[in-house]
SELUMFI-121315 format. One record per residue (C-alpha): residue number from 0; y, x, z. Coordinates in steps of 0.02 Angstrom, whole numbers, plus 50000, padded with zeros to 5 digits. Each point is the difference from the previous one (the first is absolute). Layout:
BEGIN
NUM|Y|X|Z
...
! end
This chain:
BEGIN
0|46882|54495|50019
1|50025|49944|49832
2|50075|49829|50048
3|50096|50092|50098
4|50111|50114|49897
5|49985|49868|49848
6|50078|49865|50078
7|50159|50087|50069
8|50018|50076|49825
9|49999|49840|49901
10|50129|49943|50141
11|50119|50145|49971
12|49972|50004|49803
13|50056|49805|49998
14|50129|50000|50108
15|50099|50196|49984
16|49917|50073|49845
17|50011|49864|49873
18|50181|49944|50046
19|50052|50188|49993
20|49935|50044|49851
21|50069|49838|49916
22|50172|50042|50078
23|50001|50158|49923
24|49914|49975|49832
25|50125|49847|49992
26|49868|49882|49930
27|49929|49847|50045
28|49834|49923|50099
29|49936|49931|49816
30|50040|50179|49913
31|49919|50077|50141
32|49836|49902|50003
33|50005|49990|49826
34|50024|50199|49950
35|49869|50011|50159
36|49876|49898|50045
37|49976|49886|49827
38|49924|50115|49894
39|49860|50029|50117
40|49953|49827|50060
41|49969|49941|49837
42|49883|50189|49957
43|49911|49960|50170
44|49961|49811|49958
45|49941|50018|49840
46|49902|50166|50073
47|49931|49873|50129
48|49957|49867|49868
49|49902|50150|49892
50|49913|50042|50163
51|49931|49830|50034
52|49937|49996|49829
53|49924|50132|50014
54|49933|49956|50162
55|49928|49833|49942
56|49915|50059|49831
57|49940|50172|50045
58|49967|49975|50198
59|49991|50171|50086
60|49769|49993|50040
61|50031|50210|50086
62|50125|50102|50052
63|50000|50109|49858
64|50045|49835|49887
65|50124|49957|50149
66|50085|50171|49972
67|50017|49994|49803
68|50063|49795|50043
69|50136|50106|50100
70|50035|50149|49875
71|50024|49872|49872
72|50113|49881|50079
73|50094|50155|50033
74|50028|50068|49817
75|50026|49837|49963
76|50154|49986|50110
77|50048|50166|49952
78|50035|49989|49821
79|50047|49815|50008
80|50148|50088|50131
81|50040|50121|49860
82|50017|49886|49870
83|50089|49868|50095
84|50079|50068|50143
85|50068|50148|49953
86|50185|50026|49915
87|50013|50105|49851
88|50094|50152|50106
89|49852|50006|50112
90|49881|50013|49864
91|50115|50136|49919
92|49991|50084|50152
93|49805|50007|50013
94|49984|50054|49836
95|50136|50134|50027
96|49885|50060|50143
97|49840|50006|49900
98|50092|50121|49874
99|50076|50099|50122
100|49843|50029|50121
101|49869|49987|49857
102|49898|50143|50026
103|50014|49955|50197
104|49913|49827|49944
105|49871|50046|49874
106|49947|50126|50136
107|49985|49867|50135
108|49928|49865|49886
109|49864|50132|49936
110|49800|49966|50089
111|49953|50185|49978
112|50126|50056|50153
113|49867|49943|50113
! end
């Protein structure tokens, strides 16, 4: 089933979506993958190359270490994203958020909720 809806989107995003949204954006293939799909291939390889490390020095012996391998790798990607892949606006933005809806986070992040 998955297959199955993937495939015919990847079709139609390659051949309507991408070409529309160039057409009206009025910028090129390069801007496109560049403003797109460049900031994240090079977060997700050198996630991938932390990963391995991590993999190869500290190999996984339960499922418990298998799970903080995972949570890990994760936060690393994370804040390596924020650092690298994020634009200025969008971390103005966040930050805006966290002021406005402080009380809303402090109450969400707090353990005694429970």
């Amino acid at each position: 089933v998955a297959l199955g809806t993937l495939i015919p989107n990847a079709i139609l995003t390659v051949s309507f979506n991408i070409p529309l949204g160039l057409k009206f954006s009025k910028i090129s293939l390069i801007e496109y993958f560049k403003q797109s799909v460049m900031h994240s291939i090079w977060i997700g390889a050198l996630t991938m190359i932390f990963a391995l490390a991590l993999r190869r020095y500290f190999y996984p012996k339960t499922a418990l270490l298998l799970l903080s391998e995972l949570v890990v790798t994760a936060m690393f990607f994370i804040v390596v994203y924020y650092l690298f892949g994020t634009y200025k606006w969008e971390k103005k933005q966040f930050y805006d958020f966290l002021k406005k809806n402080k009380k809303k986070v402090v109450d969400f992040v707090r353990l005694d909720n429970l």
